[in-house]
Backbone and ligand atoms as CSV (ligand in chain L), in Angstrom:
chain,resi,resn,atom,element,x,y,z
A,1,UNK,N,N,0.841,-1.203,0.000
A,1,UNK,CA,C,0.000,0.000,0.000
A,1,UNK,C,C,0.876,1.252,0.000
A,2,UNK,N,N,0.441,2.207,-1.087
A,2,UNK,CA,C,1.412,3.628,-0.637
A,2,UNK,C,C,1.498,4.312,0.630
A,3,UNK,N,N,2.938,4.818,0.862
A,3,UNK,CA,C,2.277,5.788,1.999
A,3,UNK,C,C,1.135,7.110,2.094
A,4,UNK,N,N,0.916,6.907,3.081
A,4,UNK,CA,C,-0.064,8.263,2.914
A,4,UNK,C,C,0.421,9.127,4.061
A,5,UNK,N,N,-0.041,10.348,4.421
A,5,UNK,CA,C,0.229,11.499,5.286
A,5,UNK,C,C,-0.187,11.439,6.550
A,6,UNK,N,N,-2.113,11.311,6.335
A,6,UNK,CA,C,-2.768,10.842,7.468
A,6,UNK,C,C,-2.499,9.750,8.376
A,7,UNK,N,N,-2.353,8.552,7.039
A,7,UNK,CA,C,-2.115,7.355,7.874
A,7,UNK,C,C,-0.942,6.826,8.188
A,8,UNK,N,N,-0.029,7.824,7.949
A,8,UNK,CA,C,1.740,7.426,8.219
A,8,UNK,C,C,2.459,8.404,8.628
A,9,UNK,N,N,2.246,9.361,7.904
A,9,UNK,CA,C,3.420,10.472,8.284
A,9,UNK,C,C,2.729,11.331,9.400
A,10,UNK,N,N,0.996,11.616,9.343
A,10,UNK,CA,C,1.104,12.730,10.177
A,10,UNK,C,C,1.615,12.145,11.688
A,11,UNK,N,N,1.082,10.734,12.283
A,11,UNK,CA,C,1.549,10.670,13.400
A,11,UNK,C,C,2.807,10.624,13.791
A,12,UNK,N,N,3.904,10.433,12.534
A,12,UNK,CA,C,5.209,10.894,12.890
A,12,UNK,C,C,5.727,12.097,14.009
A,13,UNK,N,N,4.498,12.470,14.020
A,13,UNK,CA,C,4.824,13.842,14.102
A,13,UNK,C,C,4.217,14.209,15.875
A,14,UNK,N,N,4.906,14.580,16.879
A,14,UNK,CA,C,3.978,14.845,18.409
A,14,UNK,C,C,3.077,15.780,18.455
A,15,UNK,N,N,2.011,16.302,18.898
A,15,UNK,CA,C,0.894,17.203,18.540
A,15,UNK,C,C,2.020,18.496,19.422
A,16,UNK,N,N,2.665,17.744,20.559
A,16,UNK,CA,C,3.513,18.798,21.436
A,16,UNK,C,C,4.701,17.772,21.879
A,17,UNK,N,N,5.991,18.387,21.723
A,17,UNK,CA,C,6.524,19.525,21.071
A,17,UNK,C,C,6.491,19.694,19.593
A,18,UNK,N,N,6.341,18.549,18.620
A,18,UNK,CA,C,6.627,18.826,17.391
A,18,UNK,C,C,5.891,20.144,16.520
A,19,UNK,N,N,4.202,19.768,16.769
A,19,UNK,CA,C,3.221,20.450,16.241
A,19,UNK,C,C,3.237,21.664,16.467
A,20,UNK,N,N,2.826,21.770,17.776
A,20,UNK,CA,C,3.012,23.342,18.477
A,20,UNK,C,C,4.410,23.749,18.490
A,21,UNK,N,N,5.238,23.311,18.789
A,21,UNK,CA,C,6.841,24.300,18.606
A,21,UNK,C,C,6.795,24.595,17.305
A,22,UNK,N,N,6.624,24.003,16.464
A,22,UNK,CA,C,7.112,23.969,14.356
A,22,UNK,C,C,5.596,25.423,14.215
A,23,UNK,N,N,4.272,25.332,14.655
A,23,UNK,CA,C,3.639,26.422,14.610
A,23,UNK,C,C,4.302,27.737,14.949
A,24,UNK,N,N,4.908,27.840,15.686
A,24,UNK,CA,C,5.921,29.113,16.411
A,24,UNK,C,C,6.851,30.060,15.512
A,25,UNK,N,N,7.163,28.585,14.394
A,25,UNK,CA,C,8.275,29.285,13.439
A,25,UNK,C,C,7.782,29.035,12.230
A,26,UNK,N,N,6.343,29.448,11.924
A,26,UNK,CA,C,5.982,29.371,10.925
A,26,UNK,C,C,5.397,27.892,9.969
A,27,UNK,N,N,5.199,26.882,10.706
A,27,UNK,CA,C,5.529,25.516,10.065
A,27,UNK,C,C,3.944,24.486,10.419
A,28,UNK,N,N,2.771,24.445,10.102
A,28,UNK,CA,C,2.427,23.048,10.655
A,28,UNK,C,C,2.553,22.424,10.241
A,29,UNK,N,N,3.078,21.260,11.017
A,29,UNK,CA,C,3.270,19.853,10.619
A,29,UNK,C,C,2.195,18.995,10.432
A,30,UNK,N,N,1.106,19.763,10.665
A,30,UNK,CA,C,-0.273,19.015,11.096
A,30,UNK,C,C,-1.019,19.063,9.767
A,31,UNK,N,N,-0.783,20.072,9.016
A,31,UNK,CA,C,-1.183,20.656,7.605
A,31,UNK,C,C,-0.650,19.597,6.034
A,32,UNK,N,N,-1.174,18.999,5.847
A,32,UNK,CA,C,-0.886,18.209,4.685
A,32,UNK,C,C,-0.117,18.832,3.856
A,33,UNK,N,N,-1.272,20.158,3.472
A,33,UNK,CA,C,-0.741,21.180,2.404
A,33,UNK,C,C,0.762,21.447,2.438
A,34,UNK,N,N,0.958,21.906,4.114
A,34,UNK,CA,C,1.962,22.609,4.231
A,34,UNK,C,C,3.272,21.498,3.846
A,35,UNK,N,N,3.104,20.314,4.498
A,35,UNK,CA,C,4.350,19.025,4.476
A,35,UNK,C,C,4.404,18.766,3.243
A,36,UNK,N,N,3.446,18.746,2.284
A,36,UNK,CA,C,3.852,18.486,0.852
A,36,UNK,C,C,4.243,19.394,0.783
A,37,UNK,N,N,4.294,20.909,0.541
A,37,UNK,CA,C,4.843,22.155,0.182
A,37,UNK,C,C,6.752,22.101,0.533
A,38,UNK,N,N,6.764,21.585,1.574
A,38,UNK,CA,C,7.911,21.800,2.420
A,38,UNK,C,C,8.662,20.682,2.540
A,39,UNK,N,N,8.190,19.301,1.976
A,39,UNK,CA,C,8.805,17.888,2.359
A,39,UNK,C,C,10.076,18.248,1.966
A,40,UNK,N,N,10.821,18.713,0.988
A,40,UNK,CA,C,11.990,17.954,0.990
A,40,UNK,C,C,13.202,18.852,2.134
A,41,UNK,N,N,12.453,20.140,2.305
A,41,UNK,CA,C,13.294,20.605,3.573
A,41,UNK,C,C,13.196,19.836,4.667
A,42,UNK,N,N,11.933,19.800,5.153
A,42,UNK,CA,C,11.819,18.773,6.137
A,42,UNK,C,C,12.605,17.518,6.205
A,43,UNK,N,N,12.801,17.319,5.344
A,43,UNK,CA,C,13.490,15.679,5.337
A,43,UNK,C,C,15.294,16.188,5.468
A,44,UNK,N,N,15.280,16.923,4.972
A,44,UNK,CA,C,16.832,17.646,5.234
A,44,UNK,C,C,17.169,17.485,6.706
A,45,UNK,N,N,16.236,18.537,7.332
A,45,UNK,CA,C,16.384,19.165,8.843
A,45,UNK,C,C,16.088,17.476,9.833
A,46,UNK,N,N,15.376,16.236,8.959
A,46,UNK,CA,C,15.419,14.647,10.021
A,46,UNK,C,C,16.693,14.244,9.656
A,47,UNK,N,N,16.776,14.487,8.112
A,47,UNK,CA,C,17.885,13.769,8.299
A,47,UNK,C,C,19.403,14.426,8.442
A,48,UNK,N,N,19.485,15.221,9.243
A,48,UNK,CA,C,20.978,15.719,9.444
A,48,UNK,C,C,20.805,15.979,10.982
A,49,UNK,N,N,19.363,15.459,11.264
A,49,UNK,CA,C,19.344,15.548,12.622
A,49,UNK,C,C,19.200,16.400,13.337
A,50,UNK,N,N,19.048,18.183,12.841
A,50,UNK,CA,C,19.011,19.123,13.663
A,50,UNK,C,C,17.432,19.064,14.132
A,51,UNK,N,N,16.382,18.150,13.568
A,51,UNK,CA,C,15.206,18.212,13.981
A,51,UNK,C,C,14.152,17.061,14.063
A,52,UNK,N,N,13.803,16.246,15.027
A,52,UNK,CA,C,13.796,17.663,16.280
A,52,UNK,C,C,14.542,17.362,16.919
A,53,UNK,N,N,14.509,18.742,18.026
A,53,UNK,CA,C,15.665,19.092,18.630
A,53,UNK,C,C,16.031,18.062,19.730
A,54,UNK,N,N,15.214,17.979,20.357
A,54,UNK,CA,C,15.649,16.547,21.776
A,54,UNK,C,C,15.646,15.739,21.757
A,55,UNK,N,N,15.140,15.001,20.100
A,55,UNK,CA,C,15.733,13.587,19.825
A,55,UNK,C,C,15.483,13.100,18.157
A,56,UNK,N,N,16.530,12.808,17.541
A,56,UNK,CA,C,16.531,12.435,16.410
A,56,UNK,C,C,15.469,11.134,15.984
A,57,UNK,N,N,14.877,10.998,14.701
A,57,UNK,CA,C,14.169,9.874,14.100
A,57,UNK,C,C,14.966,8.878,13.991
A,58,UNK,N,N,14.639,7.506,14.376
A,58,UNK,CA,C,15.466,6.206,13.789
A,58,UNK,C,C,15.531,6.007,12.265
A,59,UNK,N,N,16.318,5.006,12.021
A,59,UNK,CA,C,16.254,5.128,10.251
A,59,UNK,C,C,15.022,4.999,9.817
A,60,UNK,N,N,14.512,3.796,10.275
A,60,UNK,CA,C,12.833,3.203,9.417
A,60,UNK,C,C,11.974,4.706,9.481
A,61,UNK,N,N,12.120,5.655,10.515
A,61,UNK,CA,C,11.017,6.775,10.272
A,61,UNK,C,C,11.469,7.355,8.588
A,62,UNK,N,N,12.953,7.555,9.254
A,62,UNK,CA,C,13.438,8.457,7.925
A,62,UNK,C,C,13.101,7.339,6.617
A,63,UNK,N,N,13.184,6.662,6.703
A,63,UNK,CA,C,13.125,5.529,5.511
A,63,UNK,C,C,11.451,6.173,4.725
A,64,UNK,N,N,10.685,5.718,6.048
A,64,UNK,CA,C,9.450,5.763,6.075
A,64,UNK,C,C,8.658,7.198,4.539
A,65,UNK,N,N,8.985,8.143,5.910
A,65,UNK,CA,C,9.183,9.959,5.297
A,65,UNK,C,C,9.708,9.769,3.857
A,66,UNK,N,N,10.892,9.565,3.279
A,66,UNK,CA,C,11.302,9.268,1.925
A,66,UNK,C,C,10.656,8.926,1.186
A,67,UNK,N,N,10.504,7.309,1.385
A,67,UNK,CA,C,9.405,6.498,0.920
A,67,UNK,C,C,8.307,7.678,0.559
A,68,UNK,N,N,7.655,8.245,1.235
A,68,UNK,CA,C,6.424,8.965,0.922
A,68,UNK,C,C,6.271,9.576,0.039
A,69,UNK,N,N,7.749,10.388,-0.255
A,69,UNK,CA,C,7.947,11.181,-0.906
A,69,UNK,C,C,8.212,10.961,-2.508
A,70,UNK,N,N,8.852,9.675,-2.385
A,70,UNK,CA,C,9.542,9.068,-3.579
A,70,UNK,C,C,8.272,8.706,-4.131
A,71,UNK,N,N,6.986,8.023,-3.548
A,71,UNK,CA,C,5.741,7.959,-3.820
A,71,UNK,C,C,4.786,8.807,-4.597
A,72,UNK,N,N,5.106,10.256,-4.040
A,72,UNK,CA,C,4.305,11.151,-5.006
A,72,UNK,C,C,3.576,11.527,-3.413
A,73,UNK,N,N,3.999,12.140,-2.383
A,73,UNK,CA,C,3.433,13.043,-1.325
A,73,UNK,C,C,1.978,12.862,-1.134
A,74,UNK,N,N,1.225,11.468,-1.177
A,74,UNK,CA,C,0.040,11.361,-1.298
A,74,UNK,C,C,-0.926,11.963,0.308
A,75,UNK,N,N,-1.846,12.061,-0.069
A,75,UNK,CA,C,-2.765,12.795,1.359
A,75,UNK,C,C,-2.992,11.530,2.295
L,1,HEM,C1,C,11.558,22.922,7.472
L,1,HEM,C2,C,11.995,22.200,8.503
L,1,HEM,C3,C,12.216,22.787,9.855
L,1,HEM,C4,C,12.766,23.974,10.215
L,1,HEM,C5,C,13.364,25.047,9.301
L,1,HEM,C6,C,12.726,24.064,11.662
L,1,HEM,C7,C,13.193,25.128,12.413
L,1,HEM,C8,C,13.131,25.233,13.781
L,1,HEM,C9,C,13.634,26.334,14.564
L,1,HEM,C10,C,14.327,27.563,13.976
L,1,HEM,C11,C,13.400,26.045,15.869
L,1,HEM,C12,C,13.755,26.880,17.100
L,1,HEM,C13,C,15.204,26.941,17.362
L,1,HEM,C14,C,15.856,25.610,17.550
L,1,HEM,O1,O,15.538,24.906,18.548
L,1,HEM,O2,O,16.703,25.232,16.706
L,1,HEM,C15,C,12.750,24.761,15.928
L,1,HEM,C16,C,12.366,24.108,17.088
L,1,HEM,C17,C,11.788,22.849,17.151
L,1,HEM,N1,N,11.429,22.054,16.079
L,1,HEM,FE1,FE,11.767,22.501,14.118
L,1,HEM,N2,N,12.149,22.929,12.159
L,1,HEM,C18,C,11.825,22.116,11.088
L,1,HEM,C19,C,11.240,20.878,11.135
L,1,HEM,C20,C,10.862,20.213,12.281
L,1,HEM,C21,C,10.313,18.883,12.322
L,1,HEM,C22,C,10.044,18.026,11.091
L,1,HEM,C23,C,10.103,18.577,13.645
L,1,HEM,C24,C,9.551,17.312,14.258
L,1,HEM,C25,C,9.543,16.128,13.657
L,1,HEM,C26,C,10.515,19.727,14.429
L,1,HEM,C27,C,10.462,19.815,15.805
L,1,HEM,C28,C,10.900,20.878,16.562
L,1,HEM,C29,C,10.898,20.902,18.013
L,1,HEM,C30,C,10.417,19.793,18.923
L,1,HEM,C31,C,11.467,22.137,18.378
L,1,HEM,C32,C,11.754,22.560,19.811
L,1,HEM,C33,C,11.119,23.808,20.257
L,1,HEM,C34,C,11.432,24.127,21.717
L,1,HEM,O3,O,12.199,23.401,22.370
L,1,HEM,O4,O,10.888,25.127,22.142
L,1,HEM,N3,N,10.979,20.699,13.567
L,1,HEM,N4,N,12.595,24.284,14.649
């Protein structure tokens, strides 16, 4: 099955700190629109690790996130 956003990536994501801190600086993560708009930065900032800040994704997330992407950013 492809990935999807709802059913894979958004819960990647913590409602707090991820959601609400990333709102602060301009970002929801909660926003489909916005993560397709923004995926491949996003995937930059998991995978070099500066985000998030108090603890990095294991590979399979990052795998995961890619995957999605390589997919065609489906909803
Ligand atoms: C376009 C990608 C992103 C950019 C440019 C970005 C930028 C920032 C900046 C500038 C801050 C505040 C300063 C700092 O702690 O470095 C921050 C904080 C934070 N970000 Fe991101 N971020 C991005 C993606 C993400 C993602 C994907 C997550 C979660 C999976 C995330 C989670 C957090 C968290 C938890 C904080 C901590 C806020 C705090 O401790 O108050 N960010 N981000």
């Amino acid at each position: 099955m492809a990935v999807g956003f709802a059913a894979d990536i958004r819960p990647l994501f913590r409602d707090t700190p991820d959601v609400d801190s990333m709102k602060e600086y301009g970002l929801d993560l909660s926003s489909y629109e916005e993560v397709k708009a923004r995926a491949a930065e996003i995937y930059a900032r998991l995978e070099d690790r500066s985000m998030p800040c108090d603890e990095s994704w294991p590979e399979e997330r990052l795998a995961l996130f890619k995957r999605w992407m390589e997919e065609g950013l489906a909803p």
